[in-house]
C-alpha positions as CSV (number, residue, x, y, z in Angstrom):
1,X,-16.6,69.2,87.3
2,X,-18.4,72.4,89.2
3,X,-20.3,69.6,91.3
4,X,-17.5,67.2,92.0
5,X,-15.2,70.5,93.0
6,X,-18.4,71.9,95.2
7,X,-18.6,68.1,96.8
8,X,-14.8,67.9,97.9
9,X,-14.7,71.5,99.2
10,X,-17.8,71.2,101.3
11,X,-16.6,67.6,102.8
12,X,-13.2,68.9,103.5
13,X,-14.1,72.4,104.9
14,X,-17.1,71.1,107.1
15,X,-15.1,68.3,108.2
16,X,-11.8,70.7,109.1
17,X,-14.3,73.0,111.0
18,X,-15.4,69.7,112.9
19,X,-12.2,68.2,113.7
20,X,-10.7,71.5,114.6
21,X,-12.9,73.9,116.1
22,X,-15.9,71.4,117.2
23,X,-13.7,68.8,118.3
24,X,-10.0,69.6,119.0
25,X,-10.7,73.2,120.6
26,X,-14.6,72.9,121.9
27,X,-14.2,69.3,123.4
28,X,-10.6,69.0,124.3
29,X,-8.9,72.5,124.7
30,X,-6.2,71.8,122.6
31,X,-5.3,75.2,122.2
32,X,-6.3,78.5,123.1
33,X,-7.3,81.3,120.8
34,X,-8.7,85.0,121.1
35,X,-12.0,85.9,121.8
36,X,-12.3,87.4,118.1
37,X,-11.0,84.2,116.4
38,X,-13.0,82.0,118.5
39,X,-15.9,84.0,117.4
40,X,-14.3,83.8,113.5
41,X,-14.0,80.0,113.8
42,X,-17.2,79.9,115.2
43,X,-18.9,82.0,112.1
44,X,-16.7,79.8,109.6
45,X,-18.1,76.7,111.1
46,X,-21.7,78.1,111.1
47,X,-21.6,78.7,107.3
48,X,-19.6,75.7,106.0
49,X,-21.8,73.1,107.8
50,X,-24.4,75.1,106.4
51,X,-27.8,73.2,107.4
52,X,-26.1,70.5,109.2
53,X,-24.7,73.4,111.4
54,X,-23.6,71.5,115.3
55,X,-23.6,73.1,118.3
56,X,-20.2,73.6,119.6
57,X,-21.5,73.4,123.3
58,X,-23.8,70.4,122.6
59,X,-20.9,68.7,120.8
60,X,-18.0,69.4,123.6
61,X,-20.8,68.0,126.4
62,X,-21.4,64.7,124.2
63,X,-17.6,64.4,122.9
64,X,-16.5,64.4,126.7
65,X,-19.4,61.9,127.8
66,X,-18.1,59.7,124.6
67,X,-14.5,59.5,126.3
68,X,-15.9,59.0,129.6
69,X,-17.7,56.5,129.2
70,X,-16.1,54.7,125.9
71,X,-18.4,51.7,124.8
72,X,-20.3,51.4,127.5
73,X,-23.9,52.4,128.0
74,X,-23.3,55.4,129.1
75,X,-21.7,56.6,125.7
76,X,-24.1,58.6,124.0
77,X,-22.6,56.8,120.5
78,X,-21.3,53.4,120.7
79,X,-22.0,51.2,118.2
80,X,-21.7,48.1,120.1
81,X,-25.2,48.9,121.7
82,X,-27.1,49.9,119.1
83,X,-27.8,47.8,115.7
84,X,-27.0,50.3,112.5
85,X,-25.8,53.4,111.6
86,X,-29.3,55.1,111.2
87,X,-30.2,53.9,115.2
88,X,-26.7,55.0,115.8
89,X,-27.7,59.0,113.7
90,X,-31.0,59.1,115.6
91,X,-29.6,58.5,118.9
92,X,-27.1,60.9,118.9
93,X,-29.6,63.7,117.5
94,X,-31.7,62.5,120.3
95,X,-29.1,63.5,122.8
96,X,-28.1,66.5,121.1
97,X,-31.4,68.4,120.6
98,X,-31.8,67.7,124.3
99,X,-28.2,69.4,125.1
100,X,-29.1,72.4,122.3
101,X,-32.2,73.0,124.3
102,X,-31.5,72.5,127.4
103,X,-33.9,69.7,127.9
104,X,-31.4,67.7,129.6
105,X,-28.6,68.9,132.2
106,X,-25.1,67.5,131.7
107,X,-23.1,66.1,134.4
108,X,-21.1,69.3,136.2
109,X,-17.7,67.7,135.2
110,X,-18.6,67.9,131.1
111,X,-20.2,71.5,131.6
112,X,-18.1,73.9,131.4
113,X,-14.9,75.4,128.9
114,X,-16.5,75.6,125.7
115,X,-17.4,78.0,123.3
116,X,-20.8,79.9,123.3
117,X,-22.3,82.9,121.0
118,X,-26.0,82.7,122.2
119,X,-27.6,85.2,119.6
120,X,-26.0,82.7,116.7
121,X,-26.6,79.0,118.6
122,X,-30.7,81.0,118.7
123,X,-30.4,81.2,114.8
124,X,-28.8,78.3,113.8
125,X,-31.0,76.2,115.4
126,X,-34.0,78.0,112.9
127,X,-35.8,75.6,110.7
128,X,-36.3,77.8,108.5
129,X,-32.8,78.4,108.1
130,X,-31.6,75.2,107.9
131,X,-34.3,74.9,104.5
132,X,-32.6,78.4,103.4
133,X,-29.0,76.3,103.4
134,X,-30.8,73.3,101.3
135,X,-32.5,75.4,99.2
136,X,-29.0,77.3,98.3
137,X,-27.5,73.7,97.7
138,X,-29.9,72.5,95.6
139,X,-29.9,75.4,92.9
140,X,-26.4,74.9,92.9
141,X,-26.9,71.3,91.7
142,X,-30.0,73.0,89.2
143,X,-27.0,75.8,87.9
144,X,-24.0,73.0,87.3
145,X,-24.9,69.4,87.5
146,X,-24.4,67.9,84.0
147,X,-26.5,64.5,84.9
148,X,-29.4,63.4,86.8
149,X,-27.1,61.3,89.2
150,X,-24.8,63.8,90.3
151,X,-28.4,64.7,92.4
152,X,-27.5,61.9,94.4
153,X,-25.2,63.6,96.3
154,X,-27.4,66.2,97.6
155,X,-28.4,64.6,100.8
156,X,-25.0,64.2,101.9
157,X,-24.7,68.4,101.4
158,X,-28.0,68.4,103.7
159,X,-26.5,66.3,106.4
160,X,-22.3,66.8,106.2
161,X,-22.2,67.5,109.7
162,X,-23.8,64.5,111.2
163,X,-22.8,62.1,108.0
164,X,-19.1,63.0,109.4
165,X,-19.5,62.3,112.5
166,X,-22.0,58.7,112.1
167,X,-18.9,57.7,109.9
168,X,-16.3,58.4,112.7
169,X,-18.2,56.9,115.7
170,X,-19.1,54.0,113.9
171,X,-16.1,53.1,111.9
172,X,-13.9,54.0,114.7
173,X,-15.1,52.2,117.4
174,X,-15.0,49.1,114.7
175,X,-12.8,48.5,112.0
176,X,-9.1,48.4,112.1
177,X,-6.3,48.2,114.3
178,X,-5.1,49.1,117.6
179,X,-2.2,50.7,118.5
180,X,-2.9,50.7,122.5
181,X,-5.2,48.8,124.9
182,X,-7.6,51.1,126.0
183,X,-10.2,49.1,128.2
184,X,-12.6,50.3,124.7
185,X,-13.5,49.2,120.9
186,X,-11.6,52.1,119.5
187,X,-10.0,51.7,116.5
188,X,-7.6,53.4,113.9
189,X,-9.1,52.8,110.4
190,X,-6.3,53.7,107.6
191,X,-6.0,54.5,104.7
192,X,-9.7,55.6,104.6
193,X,-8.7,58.2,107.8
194,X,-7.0,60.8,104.8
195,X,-10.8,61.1,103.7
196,X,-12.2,62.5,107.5
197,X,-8.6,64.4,108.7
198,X,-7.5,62.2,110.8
199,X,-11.1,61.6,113.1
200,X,-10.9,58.1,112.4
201,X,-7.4,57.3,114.5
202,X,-9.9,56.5,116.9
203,X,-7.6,54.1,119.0
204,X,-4.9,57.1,118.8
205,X,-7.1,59.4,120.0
206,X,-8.4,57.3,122.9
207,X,-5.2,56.6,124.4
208,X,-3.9,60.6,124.2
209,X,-7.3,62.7,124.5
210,X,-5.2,66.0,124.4
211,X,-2.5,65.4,122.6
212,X,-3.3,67.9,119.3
213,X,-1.6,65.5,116.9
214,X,-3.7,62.4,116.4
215,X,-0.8,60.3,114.4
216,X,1.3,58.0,116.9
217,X,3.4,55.8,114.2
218,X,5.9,56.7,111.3
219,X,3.7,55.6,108.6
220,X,0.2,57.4,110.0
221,X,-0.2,61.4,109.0
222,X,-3.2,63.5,110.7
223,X,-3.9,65.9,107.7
224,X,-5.2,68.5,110.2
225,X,-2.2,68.6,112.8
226,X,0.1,70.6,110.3
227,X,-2.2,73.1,109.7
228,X,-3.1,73.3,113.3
229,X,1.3,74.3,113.7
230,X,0.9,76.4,110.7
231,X,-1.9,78.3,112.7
232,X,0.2,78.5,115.5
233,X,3.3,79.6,113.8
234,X,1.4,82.4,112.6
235,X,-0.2,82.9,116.0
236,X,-3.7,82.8,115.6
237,X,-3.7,79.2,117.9
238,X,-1.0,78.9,120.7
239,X,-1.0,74.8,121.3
240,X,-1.3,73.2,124.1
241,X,2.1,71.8,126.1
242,X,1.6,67.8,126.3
243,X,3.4,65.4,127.7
């Protein structure tokens, strides 16, 4: 039970610290926040995606060249141009390490608003750390698995971050249905969207970049947006006005 319950809280939490702080405030500006909950958020996302850890200015810079340039080319994760999921992970880490290191130069009109804490992107981006946080997993699993295949699931802790996001790039740019025509592949993949917080109304998404509420029809729910009015209510977010 320890494992299963150490599974679902590191999927969930990582995945809430992606939607919300890597994608919703980082790439789109959904909302704005203080300096010292930016930096909280920041820290929170840090530990919960643990080795998998993404860097919330490399992410914003790729997230904005993704809705640029939807299924083209240009998109720095389409899976119409590339044959699996594994060319589809090594591309986009590819891309990445290049924005992390500042290998590559983004276009000026996807460089700028986003979050940045340079002493922490400097120590995230340690090897050495990154083994620390698999290390920590795996005597976890050692402590409290009851089986040999519950070890299984111990790459998945090693790569949450990326997993997550290879799932919602692929998937949602694939499988399902569309709710709007927009000139792209996206796609809204439900019920399997409850599982990744409401990153795979791709289609959604696509058509209303910055609207913070990713649902568009009675019958879908985006488990993140009322926690995201909750936040606000309690006024540690103040939301974005959309149209």
């Amino acid at each position: 039970m320890a494992i299963f319950l150490f599974l679902a809280a590191h999927w969930f939490l990582s995945l809430f610290c992606q939607t919300f702080f890597l994608h919703r405030y980082a790439s789109h500006r959904m909302f704005s926040m203080s300096k010292g909950w930016e930096r909280f958020f920041y820290l929170f996302t840090f530990l919960l995606q643990g080795s998998s850890f993404l860097n919330p200015r490399a992410y914003a810079i790729m997230h904005r060249m993704h809705h640029a340039y939807s299924d083209t080319e240009k998109d720095p994760h389409s899976p119409h141009f590339i044959r699996d999921v594994w060319g589809l992970m090594m591309k986009t880490k590819r891309i990445y390490h290049d924005f992390v290191r500042y290998k590559t130069q983004p276009e000026p009109i996807f460089n700028s608003h986003y979050p940045t804490w340079p002493a922490l992107d400097k120590f995230s981006d340690r090897w050495d750390l990154r083994i620390a946080f698999g290390i920590a997993y795996t005597l976890f699993y050692v402590y409290f698995a009851t089986a040999w295949w519950q070890f299984m699931f111990l790459p998945l802790h090693y790569l949450i971050g990326p997993v997550q996001g290879a799932i919602v790039n692929w998937c949602g740019h694939k499988y399902g249905y569309s709710n709007f025509d927009n000139d792209d592949h996206s796609k809204n993949s439900l019920p399997v969207d409850f599982l990744l917080m409401g990153e795979l109304m791709q289609n959604n998404h696509h058509k209303s970049p910055n609207s913070p509420n990713f649902a568009k029809r009675w019958f879908e729910v985006d488990p993140t947006w009322p926690v995201m009015r909750l936040l606000h209510s309690l006024h540690i977010i103040k939301l974005r006005r959309t149209a």
